[in-house]
C-alpha positions in Angstrom: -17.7 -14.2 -23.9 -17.5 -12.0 -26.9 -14.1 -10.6 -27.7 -13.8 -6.9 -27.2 -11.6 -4.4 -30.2 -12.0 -1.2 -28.4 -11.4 -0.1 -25.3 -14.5 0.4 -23.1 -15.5 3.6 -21.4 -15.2 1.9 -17.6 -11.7 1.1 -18.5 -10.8 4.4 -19.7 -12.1 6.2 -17.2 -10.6 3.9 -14.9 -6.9 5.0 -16.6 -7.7 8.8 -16.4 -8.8 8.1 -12.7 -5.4 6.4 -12.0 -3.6 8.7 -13.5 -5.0 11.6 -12.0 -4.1 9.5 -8.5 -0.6 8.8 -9.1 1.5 9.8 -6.6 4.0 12.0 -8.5 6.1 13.2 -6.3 6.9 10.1 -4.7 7.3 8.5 -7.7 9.7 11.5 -8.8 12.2 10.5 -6.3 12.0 6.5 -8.1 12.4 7.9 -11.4 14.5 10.8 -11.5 17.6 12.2 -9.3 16.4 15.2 -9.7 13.8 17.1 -12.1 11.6 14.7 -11.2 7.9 17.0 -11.5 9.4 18.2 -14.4 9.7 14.7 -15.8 6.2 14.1 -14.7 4.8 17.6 -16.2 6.1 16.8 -19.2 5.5 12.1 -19.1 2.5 11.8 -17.6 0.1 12.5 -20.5 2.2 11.1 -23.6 2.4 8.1 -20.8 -1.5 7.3 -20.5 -2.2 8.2 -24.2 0.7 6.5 -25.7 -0.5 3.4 -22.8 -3.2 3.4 -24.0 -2.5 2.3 -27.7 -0.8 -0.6 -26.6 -3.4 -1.5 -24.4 -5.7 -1.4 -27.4 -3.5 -3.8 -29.2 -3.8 -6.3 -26.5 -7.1 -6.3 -26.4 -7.4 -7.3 -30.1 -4.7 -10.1 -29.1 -5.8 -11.5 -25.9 -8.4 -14.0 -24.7 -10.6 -13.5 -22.1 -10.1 -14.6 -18.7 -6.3 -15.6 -19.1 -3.4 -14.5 -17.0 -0.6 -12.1 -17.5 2.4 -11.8 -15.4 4.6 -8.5 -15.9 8.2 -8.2 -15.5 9.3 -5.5 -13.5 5.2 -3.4 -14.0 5.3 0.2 -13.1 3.5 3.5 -14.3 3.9 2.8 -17.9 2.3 -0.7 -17.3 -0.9 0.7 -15.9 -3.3 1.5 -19.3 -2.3 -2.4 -20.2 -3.0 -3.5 -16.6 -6.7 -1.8 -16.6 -7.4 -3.1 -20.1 -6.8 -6.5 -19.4 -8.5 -6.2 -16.0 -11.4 -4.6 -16.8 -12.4 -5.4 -20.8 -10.9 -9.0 -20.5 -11.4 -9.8 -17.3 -7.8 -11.7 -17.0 -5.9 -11.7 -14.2 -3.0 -9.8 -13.7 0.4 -9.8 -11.9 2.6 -7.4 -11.7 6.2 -7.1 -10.4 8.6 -4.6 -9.0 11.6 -4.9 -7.2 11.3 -1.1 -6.3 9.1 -1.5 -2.5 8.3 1.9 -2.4 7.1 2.6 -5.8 4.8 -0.7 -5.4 3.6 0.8 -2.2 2.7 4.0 -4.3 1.1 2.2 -6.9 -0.8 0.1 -5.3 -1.9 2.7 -3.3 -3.0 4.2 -6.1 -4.8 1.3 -7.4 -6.6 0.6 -4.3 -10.1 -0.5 -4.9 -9.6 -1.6 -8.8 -8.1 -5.4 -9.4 -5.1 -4.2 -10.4 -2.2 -5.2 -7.2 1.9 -5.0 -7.8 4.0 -7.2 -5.9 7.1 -6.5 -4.5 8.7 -9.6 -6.2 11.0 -11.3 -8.2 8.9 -11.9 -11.7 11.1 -16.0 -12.2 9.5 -16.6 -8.4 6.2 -16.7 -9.4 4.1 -19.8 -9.4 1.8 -20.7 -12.2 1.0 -20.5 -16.1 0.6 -17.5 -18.2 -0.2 -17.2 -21.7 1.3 -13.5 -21.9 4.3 -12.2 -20.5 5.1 -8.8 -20.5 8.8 -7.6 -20.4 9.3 -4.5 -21.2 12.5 -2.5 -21.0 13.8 -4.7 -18.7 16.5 -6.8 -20.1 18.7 -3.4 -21.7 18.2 -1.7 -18.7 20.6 1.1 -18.7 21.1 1.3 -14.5 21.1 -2.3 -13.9 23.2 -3.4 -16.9 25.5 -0.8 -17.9 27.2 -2.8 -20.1 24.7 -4.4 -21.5 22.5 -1.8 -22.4 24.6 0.0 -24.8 25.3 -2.8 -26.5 21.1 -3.0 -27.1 21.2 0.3 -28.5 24.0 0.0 -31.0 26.1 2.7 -28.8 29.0 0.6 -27.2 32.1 2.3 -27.5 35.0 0.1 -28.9 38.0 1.7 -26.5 35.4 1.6 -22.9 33.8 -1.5 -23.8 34.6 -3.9 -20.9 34.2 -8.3 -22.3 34.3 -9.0 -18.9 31.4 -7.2 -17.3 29.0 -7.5 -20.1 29.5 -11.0 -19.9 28.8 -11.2 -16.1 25.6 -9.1 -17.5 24.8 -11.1 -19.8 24.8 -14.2 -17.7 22.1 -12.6 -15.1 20.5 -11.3 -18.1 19.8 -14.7 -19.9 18.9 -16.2 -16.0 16.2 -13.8 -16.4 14.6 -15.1 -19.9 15.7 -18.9 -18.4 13.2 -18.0 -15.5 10.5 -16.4 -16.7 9.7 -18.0 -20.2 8.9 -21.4 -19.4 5.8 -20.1 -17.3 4.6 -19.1 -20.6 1.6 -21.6 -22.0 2.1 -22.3 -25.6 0.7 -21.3 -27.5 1.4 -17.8 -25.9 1.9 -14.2 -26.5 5.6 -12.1 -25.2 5.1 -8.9 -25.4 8.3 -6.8 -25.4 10.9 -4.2 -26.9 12.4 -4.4 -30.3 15.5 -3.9 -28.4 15.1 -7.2 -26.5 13.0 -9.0 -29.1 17.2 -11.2 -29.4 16.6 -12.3 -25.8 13.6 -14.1 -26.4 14.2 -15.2 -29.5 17.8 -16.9 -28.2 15.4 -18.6 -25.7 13.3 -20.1 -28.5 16.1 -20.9 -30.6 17.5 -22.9 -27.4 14.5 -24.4 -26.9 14.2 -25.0 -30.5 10.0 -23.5 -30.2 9.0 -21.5 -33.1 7.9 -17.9 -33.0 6.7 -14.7 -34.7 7.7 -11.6 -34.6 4.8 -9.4 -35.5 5.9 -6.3 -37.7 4.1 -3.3 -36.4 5.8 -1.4 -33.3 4.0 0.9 -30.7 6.0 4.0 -29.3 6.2 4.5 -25.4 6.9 7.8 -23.2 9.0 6.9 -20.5 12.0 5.2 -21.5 11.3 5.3 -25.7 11.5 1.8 -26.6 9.2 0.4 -29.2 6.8 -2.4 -28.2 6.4 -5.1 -30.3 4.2 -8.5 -29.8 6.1 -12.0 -30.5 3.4 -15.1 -30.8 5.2 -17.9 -29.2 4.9 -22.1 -30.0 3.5 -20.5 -33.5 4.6 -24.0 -36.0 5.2 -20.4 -39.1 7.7 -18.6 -36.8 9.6 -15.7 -38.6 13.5 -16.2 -38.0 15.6 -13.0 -37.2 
């Protein structure tokens, strides 16, 4: 099968189809406490465009017919989700903890290959040679502690040893689960925030790995994408 570099007109029809489908206002109450359509007004079309460059990046890094397994998958995921599905013809899996926002989605979805799943990413049986985790580990609402920390905004007096290390723990539990269904050679794709996570894992594990340079830009939360080749023998230390 010959490798695809640009995104194909099924598939982007496909992501302005989905979009257009979204269930915004139940996917308001998932996102926001309140404000939610305004949050949406304002996402939803920085979301599919910006989507859609990073889906265009995977395609140039992906092989056909592999399998991809994403790390807590929701609207931002979807452009990736419909490249790889469509142009690549890999298999996807998405998870979500959230029930009712994977209800909306798939929903939404119904008729493409694209299906989330309601479960926990570490349970899931199988190989991958990409894992997506994206703005998962420095989550803000599940770790509080954690998270500021990420983003260079810890404050010295509040700072609390004890629960960031609780965090931390579950955290690295996390990375302990979900990289070793990763085939290596293999591709991580993540935020520049939590490019440290993966990297302690490889470090641990004592498997090489590159960091690639360039950095994509994202609409919902704001972190940076970034691709790390893992099992590479040339692996760039940071």
């Amino acid at each position: 099968m010959k490798q695809p570099r640009r995104i194909s007109p099924v598939a982007r029809r496909a992501i302005a189809r989905t979009f257009r489908r979204l269930e915004y206002r139940s996917l308001a109450r998932v996102y926001c406490y309140e404000g939610g359509d305004e949050f949406w007004h304002a996402k939803r079309e920085p979301c599919r465009r910006l989507g859609i460059l990073v889906g265009e990046a995977l395609l140039k890094r992906l092989k056909p017919g592999g399998r991809s397994l994403y790390v807590g998958a929701g609207v931002a995921e979807l452009p990736a989700l419909i490249v790889e599905s469509f142009d690549l013809q890999r298999a996807v899996f998405p998870c979500n903890l959230r029930r009712s926002e994977v209800a909306s989605l798939n929903r939404t979805c119904h008729g493409m290959p694209v299906r989330f799943h309601a479960k926990d990413a570490g349970k899931v049986e199988g190989k991958f040679d990409h894992l997506w985790i994206v703005s998962v580990l420095n989550d803000p609402e599940r770790f509080p502690h954690v998270a500021p920390l990420s983003y260079g905004r810890a404050d010295a007096v509040t700072f609390n040893p004890a629960r960031f290390e609780r965090e931390r723990k579950i955290v690295q539990s996390i990375v302990n689960r979900c990289m070793p269904k990763l085939r290596l050679p293999g591709l991580v794709t993540t935020s520049t925030e939590e490019v440290v996570w993966i990297a302690d894992w490889c470090h641990r594990k004592k498997i090489p790995y590159l960091v690639e340079h360039r950095h994509y830009p994202t609409a919902l939360v704001g972190d940076p994408v970034c691709f790390i080749k893992i099992g590479k023998k040339r692996g760039r230390q940071i």
